[in-house]
C-alpha positions in Angstrom: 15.7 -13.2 12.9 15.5 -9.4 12.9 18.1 -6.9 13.8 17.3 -4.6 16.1 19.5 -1.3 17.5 19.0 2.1 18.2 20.9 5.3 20.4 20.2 6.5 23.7 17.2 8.9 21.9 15.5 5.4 20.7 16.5 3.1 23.2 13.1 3.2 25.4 11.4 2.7 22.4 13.5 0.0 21.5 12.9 -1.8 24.7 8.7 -1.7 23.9 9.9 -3.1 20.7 11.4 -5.9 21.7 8.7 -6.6 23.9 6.3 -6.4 21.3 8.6 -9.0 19.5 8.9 -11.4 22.0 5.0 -11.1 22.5 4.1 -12.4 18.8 6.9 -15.1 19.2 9.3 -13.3 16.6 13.2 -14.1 17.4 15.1 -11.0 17.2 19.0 -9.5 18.6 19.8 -6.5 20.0 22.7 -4.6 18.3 22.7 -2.0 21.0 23.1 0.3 22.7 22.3 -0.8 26.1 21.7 2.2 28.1 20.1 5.4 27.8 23.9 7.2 27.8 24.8 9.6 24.6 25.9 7.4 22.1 26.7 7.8 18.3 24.0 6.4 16.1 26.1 5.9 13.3 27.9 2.6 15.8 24.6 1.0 16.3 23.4 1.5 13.2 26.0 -0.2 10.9 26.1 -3.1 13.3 22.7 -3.7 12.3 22.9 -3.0 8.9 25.8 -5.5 8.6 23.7 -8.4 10.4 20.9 -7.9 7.7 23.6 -7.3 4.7 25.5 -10.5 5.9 22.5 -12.6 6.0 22.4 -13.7 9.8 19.0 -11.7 10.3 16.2 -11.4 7.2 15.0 -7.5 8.3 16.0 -4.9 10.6 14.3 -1.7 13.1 16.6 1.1 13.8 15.7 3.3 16.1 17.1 6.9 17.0 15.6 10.2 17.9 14.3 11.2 14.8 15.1 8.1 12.4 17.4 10.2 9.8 20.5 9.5 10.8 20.5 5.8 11.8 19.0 5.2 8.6 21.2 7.1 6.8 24.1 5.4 8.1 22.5 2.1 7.7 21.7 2.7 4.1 25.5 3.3 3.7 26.1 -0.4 4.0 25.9 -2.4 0.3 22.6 -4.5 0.1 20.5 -1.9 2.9 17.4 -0.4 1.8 16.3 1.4 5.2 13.1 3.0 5.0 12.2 5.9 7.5 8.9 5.4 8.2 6.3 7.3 10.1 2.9 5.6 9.2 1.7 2.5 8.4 1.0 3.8 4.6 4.9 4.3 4.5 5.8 1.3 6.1 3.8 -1.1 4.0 4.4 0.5 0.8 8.3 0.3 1.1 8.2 -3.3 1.8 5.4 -4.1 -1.2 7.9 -1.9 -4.0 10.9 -1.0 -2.4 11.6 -4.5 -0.5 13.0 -2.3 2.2 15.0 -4.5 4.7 15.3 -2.4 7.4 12.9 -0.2 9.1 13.7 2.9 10.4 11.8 5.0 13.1 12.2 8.1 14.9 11.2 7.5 18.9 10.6 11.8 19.4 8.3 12.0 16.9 6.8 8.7 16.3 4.5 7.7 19.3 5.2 4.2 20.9 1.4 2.6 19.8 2.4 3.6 16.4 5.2 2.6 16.2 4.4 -1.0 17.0 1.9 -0.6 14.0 4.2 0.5 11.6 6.6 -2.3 12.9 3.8 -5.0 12.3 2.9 -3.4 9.3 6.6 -3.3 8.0 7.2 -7.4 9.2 4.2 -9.2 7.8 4.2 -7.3 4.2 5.9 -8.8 1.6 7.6 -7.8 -1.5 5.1 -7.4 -4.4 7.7 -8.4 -6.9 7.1 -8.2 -10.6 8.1 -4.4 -11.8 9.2 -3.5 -8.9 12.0 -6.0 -8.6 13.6 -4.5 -11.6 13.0 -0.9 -10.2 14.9 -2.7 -7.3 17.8 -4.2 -9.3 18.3 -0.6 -10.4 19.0 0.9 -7.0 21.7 -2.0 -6.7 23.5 -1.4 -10.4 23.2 2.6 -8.6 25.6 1.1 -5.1 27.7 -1.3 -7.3 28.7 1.8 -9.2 30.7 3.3 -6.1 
């Protein structure tokens, strides 16, 4: 299952997403928001974040006008690794050594055939493992030390 939420700036974007998802047969739940009304990011976000952190979905998209601050308040949850990403270079690289869980885009500066690359590219990498899991482990001794 993959989380999926963005703010009025990202919600078309969102809605091609989740078309896109549905298209290659990939189970996914909205988080909101529903409408193209000014909304706070940071709302959407953590609800997200929290469905990936809790375990009921494996990865997440966030979506806002830029990416930056729906990430950033996603990464504030424990266990988040949101990525911002926007290319496919980005996208795979932070699943292959960072094990990024959530996926971040920005729908005013990241066109919509793109982004549904970077999204594929982002769901069907996985994590390389190996060094890279301890470099991983390190980022959460870095949260548990809040």
């Amino acid at each position: 299952m993959i989380a999926i939420a963005s703010d009025h700036g990202g919600f078309e974007l969102k809605q091609e997403i989740m078309k896109h998802l549905e298209s290659k047969g990939l189970e996914y739940k909205d988080y909101g928001t529903y409408t193209t009304d000014s909304c706070d990011y940071p709302i959407y976000g953590e609800k997200a974040a929290r469905a990936v952190a809790d375990g009921e979905c494996e990865k997440g998209i966030l979506i806002c006008g830029t990416g930056i601050g729906i990430s950033i308040s996603a990464n504030k949850v424990k266990g988040i690794r949101a990525a911002l990403c926007g290319d496919c270079y980005s996208a795979e690289y932070t699943r292959l050594h960072n094990d990024a869980n959530m996926l971040a885009l920005g729908a005013r500066v990241t066109a919509s055939g793109l982004a549904l690359k970077i999204v594929d590219t982002f769901l069907e990498t996985e994590f390389e493992g190996g060094r890279h899991a301890r470099r991983v482990a390190l980022i959460h001794e870095i949260e548990g030390r809040e």
